[in-house]
DOGU-259595 format. One record per residue (C-alpha): x, y, z; residue number from 1. Coordinates in Angstrom, 1 decimal, always signed. Example, Ala and Ser with C-alpha at 12.3 -4.5 7.8 and 13.67 -1.06 7.14 Angstrom:
2
px:+12.3&py:-4.5&pz:+7.8&seq:1
px:+13.7&py:-1.1&pz:+7.1&seq:2
//
This chain:
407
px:+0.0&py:+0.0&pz:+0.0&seq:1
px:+1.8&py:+3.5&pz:-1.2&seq:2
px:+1.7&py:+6.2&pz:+0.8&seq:3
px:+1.6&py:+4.6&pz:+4.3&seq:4
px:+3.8&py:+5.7&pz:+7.0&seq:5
px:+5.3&py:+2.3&pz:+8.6&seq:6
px:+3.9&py:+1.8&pz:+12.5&seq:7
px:+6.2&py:+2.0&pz:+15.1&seq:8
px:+5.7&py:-1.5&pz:+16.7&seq:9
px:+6.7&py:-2.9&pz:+20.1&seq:10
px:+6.4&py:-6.8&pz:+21.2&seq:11
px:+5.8&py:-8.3&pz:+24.3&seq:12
px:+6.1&py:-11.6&pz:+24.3&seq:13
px:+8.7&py:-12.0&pz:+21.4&seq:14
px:+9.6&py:-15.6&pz:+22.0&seq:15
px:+6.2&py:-17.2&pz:+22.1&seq:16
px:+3.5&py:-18.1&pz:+19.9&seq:17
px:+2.0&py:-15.0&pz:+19.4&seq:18
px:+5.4&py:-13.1&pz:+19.0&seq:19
px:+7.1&py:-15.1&pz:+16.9&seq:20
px:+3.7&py:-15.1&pz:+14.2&seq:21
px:+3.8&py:-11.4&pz:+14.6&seq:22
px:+7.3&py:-11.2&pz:+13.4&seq:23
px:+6.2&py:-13.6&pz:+10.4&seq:24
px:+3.6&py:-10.9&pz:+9.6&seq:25
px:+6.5&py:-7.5&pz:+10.0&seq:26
px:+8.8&py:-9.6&pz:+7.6&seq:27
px:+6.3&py:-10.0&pz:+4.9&seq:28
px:+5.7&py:-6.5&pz:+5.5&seq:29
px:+8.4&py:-4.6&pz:+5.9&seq:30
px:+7.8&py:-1.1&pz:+4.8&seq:31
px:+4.6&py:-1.1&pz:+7.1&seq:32
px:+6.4&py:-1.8&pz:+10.3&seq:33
px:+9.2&py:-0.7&pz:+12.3&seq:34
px:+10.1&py:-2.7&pz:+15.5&seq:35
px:+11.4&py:-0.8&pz:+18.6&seq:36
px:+11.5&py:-3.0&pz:+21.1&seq:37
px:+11.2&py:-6.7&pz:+22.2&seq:38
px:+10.5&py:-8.0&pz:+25.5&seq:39
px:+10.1&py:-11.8&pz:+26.8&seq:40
px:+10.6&py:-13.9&pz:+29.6&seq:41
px:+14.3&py:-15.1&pz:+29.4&seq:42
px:+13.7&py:-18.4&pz:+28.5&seq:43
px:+15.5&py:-18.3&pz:+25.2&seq:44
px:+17.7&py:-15.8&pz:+25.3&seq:45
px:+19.0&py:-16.8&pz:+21.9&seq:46
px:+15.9&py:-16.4&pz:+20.0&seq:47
px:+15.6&py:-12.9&pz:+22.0&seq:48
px:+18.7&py:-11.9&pz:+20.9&seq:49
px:+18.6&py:-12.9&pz:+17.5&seq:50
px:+15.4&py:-11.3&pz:+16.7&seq:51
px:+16.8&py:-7.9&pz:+18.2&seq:52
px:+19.8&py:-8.0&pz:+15.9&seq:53
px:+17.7&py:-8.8&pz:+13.3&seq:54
px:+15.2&py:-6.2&pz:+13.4&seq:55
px:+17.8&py:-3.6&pz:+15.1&seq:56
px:+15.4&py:-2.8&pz:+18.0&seq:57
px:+16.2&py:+0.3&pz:+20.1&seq:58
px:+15.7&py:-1.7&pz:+23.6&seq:59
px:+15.6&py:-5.7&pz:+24.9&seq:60
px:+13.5&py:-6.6&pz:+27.5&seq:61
px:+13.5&py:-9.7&pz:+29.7&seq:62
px:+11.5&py:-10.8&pz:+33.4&seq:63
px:+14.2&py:-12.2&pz:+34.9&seq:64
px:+15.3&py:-10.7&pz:+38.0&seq:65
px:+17.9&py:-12.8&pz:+38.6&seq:66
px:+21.5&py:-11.5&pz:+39.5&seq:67
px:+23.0&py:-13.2&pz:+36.4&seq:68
px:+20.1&py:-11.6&pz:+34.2&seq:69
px:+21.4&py:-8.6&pz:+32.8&seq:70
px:+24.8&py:-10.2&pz:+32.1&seq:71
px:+23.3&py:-13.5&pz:+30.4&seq:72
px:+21.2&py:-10.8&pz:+28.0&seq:73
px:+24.1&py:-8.7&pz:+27.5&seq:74
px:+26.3&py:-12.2&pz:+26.5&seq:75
px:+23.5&py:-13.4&pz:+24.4&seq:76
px:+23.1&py:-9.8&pz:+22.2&seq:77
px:+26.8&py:-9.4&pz:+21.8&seq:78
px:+26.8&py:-12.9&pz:+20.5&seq:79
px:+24.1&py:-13.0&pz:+18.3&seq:80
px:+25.1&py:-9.0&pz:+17.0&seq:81
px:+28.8&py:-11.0&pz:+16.0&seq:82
px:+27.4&py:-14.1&pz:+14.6&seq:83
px:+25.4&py:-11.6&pz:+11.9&seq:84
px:+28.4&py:-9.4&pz:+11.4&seq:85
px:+26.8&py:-6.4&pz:+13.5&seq:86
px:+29.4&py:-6.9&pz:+16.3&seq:87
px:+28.4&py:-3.0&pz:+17.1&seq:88
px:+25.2&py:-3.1&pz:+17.8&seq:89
px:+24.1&py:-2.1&pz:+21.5&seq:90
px:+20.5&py:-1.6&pz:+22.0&seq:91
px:+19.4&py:-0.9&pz:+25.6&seq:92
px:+18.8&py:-3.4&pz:+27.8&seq:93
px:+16.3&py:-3.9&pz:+30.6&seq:94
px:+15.6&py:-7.0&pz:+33.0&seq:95
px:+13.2&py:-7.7&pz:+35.8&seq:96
px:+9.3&py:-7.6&pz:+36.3&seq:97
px:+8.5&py:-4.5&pz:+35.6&seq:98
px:+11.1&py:-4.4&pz:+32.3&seq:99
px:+7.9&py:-5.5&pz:+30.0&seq:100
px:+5.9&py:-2.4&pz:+31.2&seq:101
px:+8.5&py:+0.4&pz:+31.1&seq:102
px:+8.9&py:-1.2&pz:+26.9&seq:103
px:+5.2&py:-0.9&pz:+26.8&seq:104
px:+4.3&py:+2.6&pz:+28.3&seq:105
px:+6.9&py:+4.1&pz:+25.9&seq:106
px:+4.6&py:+5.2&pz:+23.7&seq:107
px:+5.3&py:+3.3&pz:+20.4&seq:108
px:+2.3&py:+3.6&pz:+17.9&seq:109
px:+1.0&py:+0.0&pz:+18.4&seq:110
px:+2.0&py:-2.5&pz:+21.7&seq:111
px:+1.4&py:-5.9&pz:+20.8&seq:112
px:+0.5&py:-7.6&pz:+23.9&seq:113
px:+1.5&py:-11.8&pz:+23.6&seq:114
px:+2.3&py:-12.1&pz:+27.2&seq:115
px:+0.2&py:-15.0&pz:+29.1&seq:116
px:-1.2&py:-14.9&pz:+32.5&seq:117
px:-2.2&py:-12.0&pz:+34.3&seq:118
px:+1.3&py:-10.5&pz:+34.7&seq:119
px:+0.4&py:-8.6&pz:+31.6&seq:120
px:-1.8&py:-6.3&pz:+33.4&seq:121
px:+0.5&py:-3.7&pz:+34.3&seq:122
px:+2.5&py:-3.7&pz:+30.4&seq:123
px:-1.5&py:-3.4&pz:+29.3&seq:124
px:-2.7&py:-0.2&pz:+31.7&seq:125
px:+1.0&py:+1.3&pz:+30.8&seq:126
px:+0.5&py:+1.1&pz:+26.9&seq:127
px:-3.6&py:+2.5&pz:+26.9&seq:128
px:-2.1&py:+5.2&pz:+29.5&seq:129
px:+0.9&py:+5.8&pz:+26.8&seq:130
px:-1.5&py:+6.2&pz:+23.8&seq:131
px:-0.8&py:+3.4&pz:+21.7&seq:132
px:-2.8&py:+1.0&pz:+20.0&seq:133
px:-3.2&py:-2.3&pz:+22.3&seq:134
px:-3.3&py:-5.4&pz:+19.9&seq:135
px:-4.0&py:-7.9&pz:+23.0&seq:136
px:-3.3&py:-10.9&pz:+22.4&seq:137
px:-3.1&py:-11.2&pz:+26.2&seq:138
px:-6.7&py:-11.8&pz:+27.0&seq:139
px:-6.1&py:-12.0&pz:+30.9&seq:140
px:-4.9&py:-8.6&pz:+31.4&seq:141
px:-8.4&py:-7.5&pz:+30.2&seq:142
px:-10.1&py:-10.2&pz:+32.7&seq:143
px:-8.9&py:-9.8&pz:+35.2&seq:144
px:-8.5&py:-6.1&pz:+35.0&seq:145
px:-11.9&py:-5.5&pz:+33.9&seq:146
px:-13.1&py:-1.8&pz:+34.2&seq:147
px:-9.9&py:-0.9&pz:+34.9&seq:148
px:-9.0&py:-1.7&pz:+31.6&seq:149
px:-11.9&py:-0.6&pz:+29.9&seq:150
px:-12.2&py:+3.0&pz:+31.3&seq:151
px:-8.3&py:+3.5&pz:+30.8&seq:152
px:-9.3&py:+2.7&pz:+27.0&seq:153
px:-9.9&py:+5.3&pz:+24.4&seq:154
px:-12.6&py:+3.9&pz:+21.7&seq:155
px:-10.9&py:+1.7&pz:+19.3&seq:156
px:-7.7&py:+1.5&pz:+21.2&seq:157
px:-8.0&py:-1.9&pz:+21.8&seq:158
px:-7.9&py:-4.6&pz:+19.0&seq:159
px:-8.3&py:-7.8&pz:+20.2&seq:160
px:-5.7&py:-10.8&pz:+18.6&seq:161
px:-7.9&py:-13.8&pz:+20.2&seq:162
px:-9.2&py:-15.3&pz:+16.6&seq:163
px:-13.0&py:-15.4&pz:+17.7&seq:164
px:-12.6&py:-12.1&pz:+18.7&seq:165
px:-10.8&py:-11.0&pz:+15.6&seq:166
px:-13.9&py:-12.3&pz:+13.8&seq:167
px:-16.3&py:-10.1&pz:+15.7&seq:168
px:-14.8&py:-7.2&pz:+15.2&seq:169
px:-14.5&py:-8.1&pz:+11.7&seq:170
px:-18.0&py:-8.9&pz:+11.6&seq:171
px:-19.2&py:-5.9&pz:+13.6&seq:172
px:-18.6&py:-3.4&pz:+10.7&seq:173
px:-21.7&py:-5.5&pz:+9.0&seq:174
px:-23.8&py:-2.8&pz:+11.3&seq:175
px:-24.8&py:-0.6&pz:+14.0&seq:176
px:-24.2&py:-1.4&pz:+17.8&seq:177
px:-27.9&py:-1.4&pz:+18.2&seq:178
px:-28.5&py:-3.8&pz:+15.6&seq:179
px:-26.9&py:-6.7&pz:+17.1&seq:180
px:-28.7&py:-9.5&pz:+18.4&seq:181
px:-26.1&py:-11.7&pz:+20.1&seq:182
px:-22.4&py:-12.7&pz:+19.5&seq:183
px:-21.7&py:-16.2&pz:+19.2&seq:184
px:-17.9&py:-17.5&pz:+20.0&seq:185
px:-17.0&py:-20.7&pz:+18.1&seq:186
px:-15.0&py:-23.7&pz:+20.0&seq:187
px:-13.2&py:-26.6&pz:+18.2&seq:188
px:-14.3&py:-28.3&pz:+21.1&seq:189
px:-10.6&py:-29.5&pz:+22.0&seq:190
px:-9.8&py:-33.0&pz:+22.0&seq:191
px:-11.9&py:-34.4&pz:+24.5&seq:192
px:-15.2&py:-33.4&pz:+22.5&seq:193
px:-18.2&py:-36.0&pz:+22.7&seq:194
px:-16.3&py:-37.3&pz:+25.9&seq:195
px:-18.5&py:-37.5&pz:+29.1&seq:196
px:-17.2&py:-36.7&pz:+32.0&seq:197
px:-16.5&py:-39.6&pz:+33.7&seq:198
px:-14.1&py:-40.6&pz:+31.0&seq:199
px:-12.5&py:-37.3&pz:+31.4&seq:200
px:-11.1&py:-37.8&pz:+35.0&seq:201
px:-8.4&py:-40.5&pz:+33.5&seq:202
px:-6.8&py:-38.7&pz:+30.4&seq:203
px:-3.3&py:-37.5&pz:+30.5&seq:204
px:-1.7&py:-34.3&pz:+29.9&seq:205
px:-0.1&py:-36.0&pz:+26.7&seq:206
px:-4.1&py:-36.5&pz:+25.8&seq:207
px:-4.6&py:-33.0&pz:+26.5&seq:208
px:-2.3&py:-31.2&pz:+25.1&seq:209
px:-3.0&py:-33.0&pz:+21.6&seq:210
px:-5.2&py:-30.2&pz:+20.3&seq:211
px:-6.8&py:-30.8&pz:+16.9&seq:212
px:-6.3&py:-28.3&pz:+15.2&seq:213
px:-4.3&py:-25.4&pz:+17.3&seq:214
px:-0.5&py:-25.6&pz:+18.2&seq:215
px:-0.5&py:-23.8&pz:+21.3&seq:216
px:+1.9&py:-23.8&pz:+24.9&seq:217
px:+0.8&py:-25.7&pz:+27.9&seq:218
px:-1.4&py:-23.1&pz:+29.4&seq:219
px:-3.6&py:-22.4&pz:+26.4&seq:220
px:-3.7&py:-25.6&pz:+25.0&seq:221
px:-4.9&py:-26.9&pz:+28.3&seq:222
px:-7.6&py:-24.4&pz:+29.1&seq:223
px:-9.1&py:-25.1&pz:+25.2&seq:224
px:-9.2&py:-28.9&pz:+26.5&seq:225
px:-11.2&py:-27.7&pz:+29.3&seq:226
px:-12.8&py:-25.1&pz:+27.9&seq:227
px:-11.9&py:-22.7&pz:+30.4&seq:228
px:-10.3&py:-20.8&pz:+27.7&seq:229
px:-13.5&py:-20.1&pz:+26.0&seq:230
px:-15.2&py:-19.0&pz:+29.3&seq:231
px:-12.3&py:-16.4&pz:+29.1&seq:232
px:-12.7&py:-15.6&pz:+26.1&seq:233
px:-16.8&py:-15.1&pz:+27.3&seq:234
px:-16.1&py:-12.4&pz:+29.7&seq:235
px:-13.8&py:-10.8&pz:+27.3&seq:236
px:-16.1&py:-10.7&pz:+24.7&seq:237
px:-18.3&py:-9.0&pz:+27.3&seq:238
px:-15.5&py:-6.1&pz:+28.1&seq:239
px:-14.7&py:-6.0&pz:+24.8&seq:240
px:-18.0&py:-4.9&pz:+22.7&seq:241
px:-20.3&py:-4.2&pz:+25.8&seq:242
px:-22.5&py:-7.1&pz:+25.3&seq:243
px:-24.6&py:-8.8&pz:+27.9&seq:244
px:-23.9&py:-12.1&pz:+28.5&seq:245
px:-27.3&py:-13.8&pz:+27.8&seq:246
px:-26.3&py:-12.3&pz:+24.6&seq:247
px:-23.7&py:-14.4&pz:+23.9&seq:248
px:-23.2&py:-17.8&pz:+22.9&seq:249
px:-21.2&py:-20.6&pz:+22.1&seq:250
px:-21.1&py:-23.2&pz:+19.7&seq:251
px:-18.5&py:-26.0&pz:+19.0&seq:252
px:-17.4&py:-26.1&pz:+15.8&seq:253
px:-14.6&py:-28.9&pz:+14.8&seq:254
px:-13.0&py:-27.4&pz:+12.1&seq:255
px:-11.9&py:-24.2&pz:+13.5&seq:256
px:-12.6&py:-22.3&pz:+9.8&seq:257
px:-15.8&py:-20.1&pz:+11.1&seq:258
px:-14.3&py:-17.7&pz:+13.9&seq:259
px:-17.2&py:-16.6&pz:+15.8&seq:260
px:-19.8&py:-14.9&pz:+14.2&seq:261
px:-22.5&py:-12.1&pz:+15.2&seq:262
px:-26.4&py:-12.2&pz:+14.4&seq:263
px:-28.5&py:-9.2&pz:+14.0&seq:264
px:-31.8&py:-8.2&pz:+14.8&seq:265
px:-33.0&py:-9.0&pz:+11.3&seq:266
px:-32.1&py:-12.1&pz:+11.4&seq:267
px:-28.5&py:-11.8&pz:+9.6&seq:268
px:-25.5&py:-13.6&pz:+10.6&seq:269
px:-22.3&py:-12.6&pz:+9.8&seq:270
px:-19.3&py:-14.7&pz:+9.8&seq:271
px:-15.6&py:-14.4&pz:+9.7&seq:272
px:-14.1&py:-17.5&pz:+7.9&seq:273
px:-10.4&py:-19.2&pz:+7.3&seq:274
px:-8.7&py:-21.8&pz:+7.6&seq:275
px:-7.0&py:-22.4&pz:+11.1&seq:276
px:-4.2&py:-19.7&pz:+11.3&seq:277
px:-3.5&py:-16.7&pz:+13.9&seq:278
px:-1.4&py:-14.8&pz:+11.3&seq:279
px:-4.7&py:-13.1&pz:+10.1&seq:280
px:-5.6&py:-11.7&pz:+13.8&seq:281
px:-2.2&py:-10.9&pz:+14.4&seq:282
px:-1.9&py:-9.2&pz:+11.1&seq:283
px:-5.4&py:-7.2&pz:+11.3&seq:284
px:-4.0&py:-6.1&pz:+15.5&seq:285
px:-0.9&py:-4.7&pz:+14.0&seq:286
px:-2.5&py:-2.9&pz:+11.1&seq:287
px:-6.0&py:-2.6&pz:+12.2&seq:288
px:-8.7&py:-1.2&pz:+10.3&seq:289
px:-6.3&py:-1.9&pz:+7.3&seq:290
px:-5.8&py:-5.3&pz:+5.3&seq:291
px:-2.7&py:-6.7&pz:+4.6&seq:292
px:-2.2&py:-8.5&pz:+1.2&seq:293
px:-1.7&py:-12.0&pz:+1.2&seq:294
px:-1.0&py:-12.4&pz:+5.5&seq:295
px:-2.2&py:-16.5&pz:+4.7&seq:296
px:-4.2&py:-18.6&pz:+2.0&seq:297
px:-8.0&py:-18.2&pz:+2.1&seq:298
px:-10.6&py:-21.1&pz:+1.7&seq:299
px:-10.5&py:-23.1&pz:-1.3&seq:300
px:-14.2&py:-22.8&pz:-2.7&seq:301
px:-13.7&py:-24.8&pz:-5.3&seq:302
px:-13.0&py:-28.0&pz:-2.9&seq:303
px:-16.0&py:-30.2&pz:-1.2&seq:304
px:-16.0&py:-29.8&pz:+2.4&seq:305
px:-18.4&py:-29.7&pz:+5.4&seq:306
px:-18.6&py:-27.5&pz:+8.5&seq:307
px:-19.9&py:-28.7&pz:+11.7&seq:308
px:-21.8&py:-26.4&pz:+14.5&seq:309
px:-22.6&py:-28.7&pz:+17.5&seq:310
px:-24.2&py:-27.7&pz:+21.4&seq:311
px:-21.4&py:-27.1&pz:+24.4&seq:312
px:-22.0&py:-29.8&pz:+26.6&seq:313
px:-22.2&py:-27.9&pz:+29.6&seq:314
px:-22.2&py:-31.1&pz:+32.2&seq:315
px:-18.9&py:-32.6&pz:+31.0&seq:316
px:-17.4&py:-29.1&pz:+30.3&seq:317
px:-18.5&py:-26.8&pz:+33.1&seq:318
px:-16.0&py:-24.2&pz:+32.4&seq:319
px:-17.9&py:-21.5&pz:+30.4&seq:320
px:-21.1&py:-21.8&pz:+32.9&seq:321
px:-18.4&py:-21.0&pz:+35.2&seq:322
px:-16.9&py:-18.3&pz:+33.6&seq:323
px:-20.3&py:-16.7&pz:+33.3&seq:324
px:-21.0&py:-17.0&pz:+36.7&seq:325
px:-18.1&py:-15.3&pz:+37.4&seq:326
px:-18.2&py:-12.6&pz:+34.8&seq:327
px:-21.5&py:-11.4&pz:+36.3&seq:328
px:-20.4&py:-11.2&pz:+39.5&seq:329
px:-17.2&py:-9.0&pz:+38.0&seq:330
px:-15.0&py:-7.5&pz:+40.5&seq:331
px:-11.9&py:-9.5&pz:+41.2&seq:332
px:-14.1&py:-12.6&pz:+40.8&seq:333
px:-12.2&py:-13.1&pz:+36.9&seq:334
px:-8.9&py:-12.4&pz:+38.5&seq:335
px:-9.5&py:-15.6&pz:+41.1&seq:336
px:-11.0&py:-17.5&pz:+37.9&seq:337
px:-8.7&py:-17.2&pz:+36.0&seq:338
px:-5.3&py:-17.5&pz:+38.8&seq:339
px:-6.8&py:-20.6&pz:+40.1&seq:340
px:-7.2&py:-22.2&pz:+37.0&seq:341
px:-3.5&py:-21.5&pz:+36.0&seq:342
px:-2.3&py:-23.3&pz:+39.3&seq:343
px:-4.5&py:-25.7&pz:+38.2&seq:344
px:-3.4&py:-26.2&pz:+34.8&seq:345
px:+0.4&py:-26.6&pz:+36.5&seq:346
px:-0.7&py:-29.6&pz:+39.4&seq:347
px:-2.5&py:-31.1&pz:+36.5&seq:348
px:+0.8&py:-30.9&pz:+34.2&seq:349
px:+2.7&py:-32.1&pz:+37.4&seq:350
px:+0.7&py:-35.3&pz:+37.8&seq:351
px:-0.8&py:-33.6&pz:+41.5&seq:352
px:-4.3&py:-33.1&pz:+39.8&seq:353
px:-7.1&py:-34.9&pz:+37.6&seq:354
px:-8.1&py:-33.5&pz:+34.5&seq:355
px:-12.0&py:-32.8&pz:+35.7&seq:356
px:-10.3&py:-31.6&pz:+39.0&seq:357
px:-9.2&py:-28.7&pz:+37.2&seq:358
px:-12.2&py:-27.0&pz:+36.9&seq:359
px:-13.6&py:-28.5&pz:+40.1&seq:360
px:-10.8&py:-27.1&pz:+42.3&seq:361
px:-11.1&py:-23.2&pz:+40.5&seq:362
px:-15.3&py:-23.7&pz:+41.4&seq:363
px:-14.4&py:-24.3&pz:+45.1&seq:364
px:-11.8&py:-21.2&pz:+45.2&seq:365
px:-14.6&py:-19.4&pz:+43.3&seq:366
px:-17.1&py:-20.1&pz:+45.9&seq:367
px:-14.3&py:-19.1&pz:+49.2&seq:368
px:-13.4&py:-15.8&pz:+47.3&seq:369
px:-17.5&py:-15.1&pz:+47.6&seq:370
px:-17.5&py:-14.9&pz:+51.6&seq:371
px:-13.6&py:-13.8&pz:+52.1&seq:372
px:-13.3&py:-10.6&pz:+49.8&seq:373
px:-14.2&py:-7.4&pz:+50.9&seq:374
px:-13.7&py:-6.2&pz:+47.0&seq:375
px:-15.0&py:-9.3&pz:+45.5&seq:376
px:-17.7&py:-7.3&pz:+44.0&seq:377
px:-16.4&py:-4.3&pz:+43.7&seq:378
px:-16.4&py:-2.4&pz:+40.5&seq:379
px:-13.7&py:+0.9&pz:+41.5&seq:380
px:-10.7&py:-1.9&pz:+41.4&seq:381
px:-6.9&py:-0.9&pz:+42.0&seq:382
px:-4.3&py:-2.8&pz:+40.3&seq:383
px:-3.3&py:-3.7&pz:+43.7&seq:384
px:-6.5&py:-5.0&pz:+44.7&seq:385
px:-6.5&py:-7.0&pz:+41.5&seq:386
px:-3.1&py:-8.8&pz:+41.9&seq:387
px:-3.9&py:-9.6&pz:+45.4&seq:388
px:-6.7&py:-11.5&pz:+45.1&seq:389
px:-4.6&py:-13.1&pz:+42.0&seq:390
px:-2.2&py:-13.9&pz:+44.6&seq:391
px:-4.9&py:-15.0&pz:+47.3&seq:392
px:-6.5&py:-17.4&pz:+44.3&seq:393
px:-3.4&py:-19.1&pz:+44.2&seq:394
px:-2.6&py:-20.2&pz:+47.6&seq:395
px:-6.2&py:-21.3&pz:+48.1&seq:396
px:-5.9&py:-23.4&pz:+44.8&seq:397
px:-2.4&py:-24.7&pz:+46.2&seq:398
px:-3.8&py:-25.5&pz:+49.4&seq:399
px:-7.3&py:-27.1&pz:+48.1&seq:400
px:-4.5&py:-28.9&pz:+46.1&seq:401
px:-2.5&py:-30.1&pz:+48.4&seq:402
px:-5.2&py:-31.5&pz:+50.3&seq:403
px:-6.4&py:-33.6&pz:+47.7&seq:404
px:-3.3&py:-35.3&pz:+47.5&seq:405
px:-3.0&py:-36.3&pz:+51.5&seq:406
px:-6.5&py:-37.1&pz:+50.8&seq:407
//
């Protein structure tokens, strides 16, 4: 596209999923992009580092707080800047928790947001308060932060990166706000769909993190086998286009090539369809409300094929009843939702937890954070507040845990 001035772009979450799509996306596109900064966890330090030198970001960013932190990124940039033949370049470097946020509040024109778990909060709040477009692809900040994310918003400054939520935006421009009858969030139903539940208290993590269709890390791919992912992505939904609940729906749908979809008042329904890919959300959060040519193959139309939309079997996968639950009762109630699940998710992974006990053991913390929390129900949230009942969610899920197992 002539005459478009490239975006100044900065990346949270470089390393993962999310990031490394994103860069897919700003290398097919290079004269509508410029990358400014990185950040990630410090896992791989050598991807980090490589993608800095390649790009030639102004600043590197990395959680660790570690004593040997800012000496191990250091290493690994001068390393990767001499194995390219740049062995002068020196971009500056931050580490520890809050090294993420000071990278997002500094006011590039988008923030792309692919941290998991709530610790993206704070990088969230500081790139809204900074001006910047948030693509968030980190759906938990907006959980759990809930109005405190939504009133620091401007309109349109958020541009969600989820896929189903991608597709209702997308879908959205079909018509007015007060022509829209419900939203409804498609599931590929994970790869325990059509199990009951019994049968789902013996599978393994191997079994569950064999998604059909999505390649995913441990967390997400997890929480899609038990759904608690799309009870998330519910309640952001909800904070996202200021729908009521009982307005919005979900469907399984196998193939994953229908996104979500949204049905107006007339009796229209408007879908977003692809096949499986999240280099079309990432691409329309970077460039959003412009296209980008040829970000991944469309359907073939010309090929025989069937789409499936199927009932959530809310018995055997309790999660999005759950979600709503807690969604109405807003306040901190998502933070504790969605903290206990992560716990969860890691006893489960660790071989301390059942599969169904998952969801079973974030329903009980659920239910305690309803008698214990003076600011359960509150709607004027601090960050503060919100991290602590994060942090409260995950002892009680520990402890609930750990007294299963001497059970």
């Amino acid at each position: 596209m002539t005459g478009v001035t490239a975006r100044s772009l900065t990346i949270l979450g470089s390393t993962g999923s999310i990031g490394t799509q994103a860069l897919d996306v700003v290398r097919a596109h290079p004269d509508r992009f410029l990358v400014q900064a990185l950040a990630a966890g410090g896992r791989d330090l050598g991807l980090l580092a490589a993608q800095a030198v390649e790009l030639g970001v102004e600043q590197v960013a990395v959680a660790r707080d570690d004593d040997a932190a800012p000496a191990d990124l250091a290493e690994a940039v001068a390393a990767a800047a001499r194995q390219a033949g740049r062995p002068a370049y020196r971009p500056e470097l931050l580490t520890g928790p809050e090294a993420a946020t000071t990278l997002a509040g500094a006011g590039s024109d988008v923030v792309l947001n692919g941290i998991t778990g709530s610790i993206g909060l704070r990088p969230t709040l500081a790139a809204l308060g900074a001006g910047s477009t948030l693509a968030l692809a980190n759906k938990e900040s907006l959980i759990v932060g809930g109005h405190l994310v939504t009133r620091a918003a401007a309109p349109g400054q958020i541009v969600p990166v989820d896929s189903e939520h991608s597709a209702i935006a997308q879908a959205l421009r079909s018509g007015r706000s007060e022509e829209v009858r419900r939203l409804v969030l498609t599931a590929s139903g994970g790869p325990f769909r059509g199990m009951r539940r019994e049968d789902l208290a013996q599978v393994t993590p191997e079994q569950a993190l064999a998604h059909p269709t999505w390649d995913m890390g441990q967390v997400v791919t997890t929480n899609s086998a038990t759904l608690v992912n799309k009870g998330l992505e519910v309640i952001e939904a909800h904070l996202l286009f200021d729908v009521p609940y009982d307005s919005i729906e979900v469907v399984v749908h196998p193939q994953s090539v229908v996104h979500s979809m949204v049905e107006f008042v007339d009796g229209s329904t408007i879908a977003q369809a692809s096949p499986p890919t999240m280099h079309i959300p990432i691409a329309l959060g970077l460039a959003w409300p412009d296209r980008l040519t040829d970000v991944a193959p469309a359907c073939d139309w010309t090929t025989a094929t069937s789409w499936e939309f199927l009932p959530l079997d809310d018995d055997a996968f309790p999660a999005v009843r759950l979600a709503r639950q807690v969604g109405q009762a807003g306040g901190t109630f998502p933070a504790v939702y969605n903290a206990a699940n992560e716990v969860c998710v890691a006893a489960f992974h660790g071989g301390g937890l059942a599969f169904t006990g998952i969801v079973d053991v974030v329903r009980e913390v659920v239910g305690d954070h309803d008698g214990n929390s003076s600011t359960a129900a509150g709607v004027d949230l601090t960050v503060d507040q919100v991290l602590a009942a994060d942090a409260w969610a995950r002892e009680t899920a520990a402890r609930r845990i750990r007294s299963l197992v001497r059970g």
